[in-house]
C-alpha positions as CSV (number, residue, x, y, z in Angstrom):
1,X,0.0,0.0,0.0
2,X,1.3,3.4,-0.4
3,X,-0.2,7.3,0.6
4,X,-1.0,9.8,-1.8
5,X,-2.9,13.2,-1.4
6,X,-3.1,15.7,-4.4
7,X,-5.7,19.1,-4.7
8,X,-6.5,21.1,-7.4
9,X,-7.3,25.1,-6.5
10,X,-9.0,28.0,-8.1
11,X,-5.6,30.0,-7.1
12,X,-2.5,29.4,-5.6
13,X,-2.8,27.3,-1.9
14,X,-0.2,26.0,0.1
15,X,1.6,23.0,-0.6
16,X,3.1,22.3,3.1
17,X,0.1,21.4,4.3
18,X,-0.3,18.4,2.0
19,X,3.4,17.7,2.8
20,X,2.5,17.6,6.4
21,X,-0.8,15.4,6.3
22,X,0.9,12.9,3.9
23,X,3.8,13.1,5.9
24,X,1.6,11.7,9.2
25,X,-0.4,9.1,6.8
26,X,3.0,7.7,6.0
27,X,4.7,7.6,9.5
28,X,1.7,6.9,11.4
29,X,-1.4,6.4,9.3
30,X,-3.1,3.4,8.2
31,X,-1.0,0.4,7.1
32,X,2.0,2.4,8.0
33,X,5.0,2.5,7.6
34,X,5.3,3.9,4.4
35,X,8.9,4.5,4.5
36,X,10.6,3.5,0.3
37,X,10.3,6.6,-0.8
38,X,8.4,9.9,-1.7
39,X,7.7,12.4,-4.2
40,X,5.9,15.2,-5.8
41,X,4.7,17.4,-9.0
42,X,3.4,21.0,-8.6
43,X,1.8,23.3,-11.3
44,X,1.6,26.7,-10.8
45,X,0.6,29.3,-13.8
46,X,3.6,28.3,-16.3
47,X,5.4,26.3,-13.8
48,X,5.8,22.9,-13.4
49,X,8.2,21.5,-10.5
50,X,9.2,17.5,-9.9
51,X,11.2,15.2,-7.2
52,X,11.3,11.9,-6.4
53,X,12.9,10.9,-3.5
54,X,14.3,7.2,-2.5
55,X,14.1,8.4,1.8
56,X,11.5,8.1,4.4
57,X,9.0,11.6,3.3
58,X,9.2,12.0,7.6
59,X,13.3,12.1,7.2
60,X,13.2,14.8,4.0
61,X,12.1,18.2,3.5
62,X,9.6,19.5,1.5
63,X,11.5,22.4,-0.6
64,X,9.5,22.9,-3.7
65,X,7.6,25.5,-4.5
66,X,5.5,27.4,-1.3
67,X,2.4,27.4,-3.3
68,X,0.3,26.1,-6.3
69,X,-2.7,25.5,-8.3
70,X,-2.3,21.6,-8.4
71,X,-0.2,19.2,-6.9
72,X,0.0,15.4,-6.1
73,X,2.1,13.8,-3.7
74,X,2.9,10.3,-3.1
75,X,4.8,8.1,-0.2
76,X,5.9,4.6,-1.4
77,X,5.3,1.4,0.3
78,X,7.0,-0.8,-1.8
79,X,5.5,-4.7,-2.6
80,X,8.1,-7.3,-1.1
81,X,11.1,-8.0,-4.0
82,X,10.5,-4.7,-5.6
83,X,13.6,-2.8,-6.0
84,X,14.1,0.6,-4.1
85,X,15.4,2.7,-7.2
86,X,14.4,6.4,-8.3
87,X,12.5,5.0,-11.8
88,X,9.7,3.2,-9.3
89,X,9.1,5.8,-7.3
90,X,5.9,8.0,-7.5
91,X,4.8,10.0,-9.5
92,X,5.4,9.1,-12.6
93,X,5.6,12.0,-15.6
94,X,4.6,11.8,-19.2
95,X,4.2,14.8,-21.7
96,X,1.7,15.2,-24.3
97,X,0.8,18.1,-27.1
98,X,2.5,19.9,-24.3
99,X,0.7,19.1,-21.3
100,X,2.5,17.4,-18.6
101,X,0.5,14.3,-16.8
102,X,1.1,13.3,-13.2
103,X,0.5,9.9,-12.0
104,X,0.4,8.3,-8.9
105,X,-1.4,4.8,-7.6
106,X,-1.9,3.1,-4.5
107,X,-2.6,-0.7,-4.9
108,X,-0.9,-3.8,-6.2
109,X,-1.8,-5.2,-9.6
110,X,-1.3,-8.8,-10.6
111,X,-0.8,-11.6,-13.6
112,X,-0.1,-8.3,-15.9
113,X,0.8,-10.1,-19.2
114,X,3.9,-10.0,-20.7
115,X,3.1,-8.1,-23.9
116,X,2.3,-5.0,-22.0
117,X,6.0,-4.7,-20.7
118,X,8.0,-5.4,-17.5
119,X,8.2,-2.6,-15.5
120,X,6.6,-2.0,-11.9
121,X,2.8,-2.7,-12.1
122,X,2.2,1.0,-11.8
123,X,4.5,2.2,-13.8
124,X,2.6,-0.3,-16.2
125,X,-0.5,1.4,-15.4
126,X,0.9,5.0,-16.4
127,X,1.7,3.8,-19.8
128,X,-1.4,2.2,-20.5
129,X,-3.1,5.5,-20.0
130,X,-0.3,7.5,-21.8
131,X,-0.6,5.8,-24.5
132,X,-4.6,6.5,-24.5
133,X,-4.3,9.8,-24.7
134,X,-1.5,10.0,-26.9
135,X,-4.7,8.1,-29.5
136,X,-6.8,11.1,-28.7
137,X,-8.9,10.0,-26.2
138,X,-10.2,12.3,-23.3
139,X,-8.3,11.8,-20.3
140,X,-12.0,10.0,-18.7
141,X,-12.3,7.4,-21.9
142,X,-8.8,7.1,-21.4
143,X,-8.8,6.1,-17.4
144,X,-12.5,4.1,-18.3
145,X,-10.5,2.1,-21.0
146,X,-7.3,1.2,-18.9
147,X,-9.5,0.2,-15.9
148,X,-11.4,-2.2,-17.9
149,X,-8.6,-3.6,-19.3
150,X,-6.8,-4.1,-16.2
151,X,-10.0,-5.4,-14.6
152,X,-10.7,-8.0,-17.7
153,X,-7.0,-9.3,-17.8
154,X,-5.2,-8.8,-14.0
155,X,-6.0,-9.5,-10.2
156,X,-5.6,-6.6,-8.4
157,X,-6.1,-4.8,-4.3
158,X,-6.3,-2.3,-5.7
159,X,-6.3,0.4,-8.8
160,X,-6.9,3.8,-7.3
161,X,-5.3,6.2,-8.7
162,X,-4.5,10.3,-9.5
163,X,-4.5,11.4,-12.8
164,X,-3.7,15.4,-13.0
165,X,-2.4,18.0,-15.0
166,X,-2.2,22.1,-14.7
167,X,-5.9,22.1,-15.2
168,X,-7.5,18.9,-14.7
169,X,-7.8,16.1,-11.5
170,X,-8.7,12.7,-12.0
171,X,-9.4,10.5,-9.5
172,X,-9.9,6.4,-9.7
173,X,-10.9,4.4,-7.3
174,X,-11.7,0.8,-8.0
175,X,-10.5,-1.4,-4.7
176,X,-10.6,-4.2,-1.7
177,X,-12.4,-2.3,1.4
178,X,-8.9,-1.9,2.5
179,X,-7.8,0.6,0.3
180,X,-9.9,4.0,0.3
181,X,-10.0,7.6,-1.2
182,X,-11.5,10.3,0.9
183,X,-12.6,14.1,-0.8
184,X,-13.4,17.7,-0.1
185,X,-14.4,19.7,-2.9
186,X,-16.1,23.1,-3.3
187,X,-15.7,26.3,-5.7
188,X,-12.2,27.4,-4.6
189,X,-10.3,24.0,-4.2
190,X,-10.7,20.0,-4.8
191,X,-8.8,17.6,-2.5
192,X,-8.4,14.0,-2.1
193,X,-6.6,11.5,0.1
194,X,-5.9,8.3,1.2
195,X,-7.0,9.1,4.3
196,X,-9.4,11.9,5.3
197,X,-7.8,15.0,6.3
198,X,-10.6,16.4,8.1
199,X,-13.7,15.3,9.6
200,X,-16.0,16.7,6.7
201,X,-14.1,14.5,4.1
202,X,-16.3,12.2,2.1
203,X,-15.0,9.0,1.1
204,X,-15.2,8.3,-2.7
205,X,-17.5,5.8,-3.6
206,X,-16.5,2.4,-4.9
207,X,-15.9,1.9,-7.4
208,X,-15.9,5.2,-9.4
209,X,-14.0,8.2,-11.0
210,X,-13.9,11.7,-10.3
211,X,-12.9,14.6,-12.7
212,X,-11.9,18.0,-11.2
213,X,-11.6,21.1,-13.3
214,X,-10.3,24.5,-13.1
215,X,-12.6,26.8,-15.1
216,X,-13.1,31.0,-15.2
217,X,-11.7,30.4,-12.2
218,X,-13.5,28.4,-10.1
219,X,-13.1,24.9,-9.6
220,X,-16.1,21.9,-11.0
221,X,-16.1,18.4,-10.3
222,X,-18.4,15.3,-11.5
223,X,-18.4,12.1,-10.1
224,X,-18.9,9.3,-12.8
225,X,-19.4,5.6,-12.7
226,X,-16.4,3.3,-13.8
């Protein structure tokens, strides 16, 4: 199992915050520790900023930027025999016409077949959804499409998952009752977790997607059935 947390705002928020709540989740929270590893992307305006780091996230620093627009953060806990290297830690970056995708996912896929590579399982999972929307599918055909493929051909705890850009949040969560996603949403900022921040969180229903979006500045969100 891992920790993730991730927001999209109307305008810049802070990012320590997050730090600080995922830092707890992964030193203390559920199914802890979550100690191989951490990272994060931020967008802000025309800014995008990256890390991945192979330490315990409650033995680093958080030293990107002091605020953005959207951000996910991950903190690894890494299945037994995978290696601790830079490459399989979270989140994992693809770029296309110019827009630059963050992933992250918390769960543990299985029996994924050969033809669809050999890399870590999520890793796996990035491409397939890369490679979607590199076909010109919307980002939400594009998740729909990967999750029924996964489900049809792989045993899995769990394939919850943020998708997000500068603009747009997608959140998947298709799971075991062990693994969870918990939201807050209104016009000025959309927020999710693997754990609920605050008492007012709602956990995401299951299975399902939900797509956050940043427009004349205010921020929308739908929740849709996978």
């Amino acid at each position: 199992m891992c920790r993730m947390i991730g927001f999209i705002a109307s305008e810049d928020v802070s990012v320590s915050p997050y730090f600080e709540a995922l830092k707890f989740q992964a030193e203390h929270g559920n199914h802890s520790p979550h100690k191989d590893g951490w990272g994060y992307a931020t967008y802000r305006e025309e800014e995008f900023n990256f890390k991945k780091s192979l330490r315990p996230i409650w033995k680093d620093i958080y030293n990107g930027p002091d605020k953005s627009e959207t951000a996910v953060l991950h903190a690894r806990q890494a299945s037994p025999s995978t290696p601790l290297v830079y490459q399989n830690a979270h989140p994992f970056i693809f770029q296309i016409d110019g827009k630059i995708w963050s992933f992250v996912h918390n769960g543990s896929i299985n029996g994924i077949p050969e033809r669809w590579g050999k890399e870590l399982d999520s890793k796996i999972y990035a491409n397939l959804i890369e490679e979607k929307l590199k076909k010109g599918n919307s980002p939400v055909e594009s998740v729909k499409r990967v999750v029924e493929k996964i489900r049809s051909k792989c045993e899995f705890t769990a394939i919850n998952a943020f998708l997000a850009t500068s603009d747009h949040f997608l959140a998947i969560r298709y799971s075991d009752k062990s693994h969870k996603l918990f939201y807050h949403g209104d016009e000025s900022v959309f927020e999710l977790s693997t754990e609920a921040v605050k008492e007012d969180w709602v956990e995401m229903k299951n299975p399902s997607m939900i797509l956050s979006q940043r427009k004349e500045g205010k921020i929308g969100f739908q929740i849709l059935e996978l």
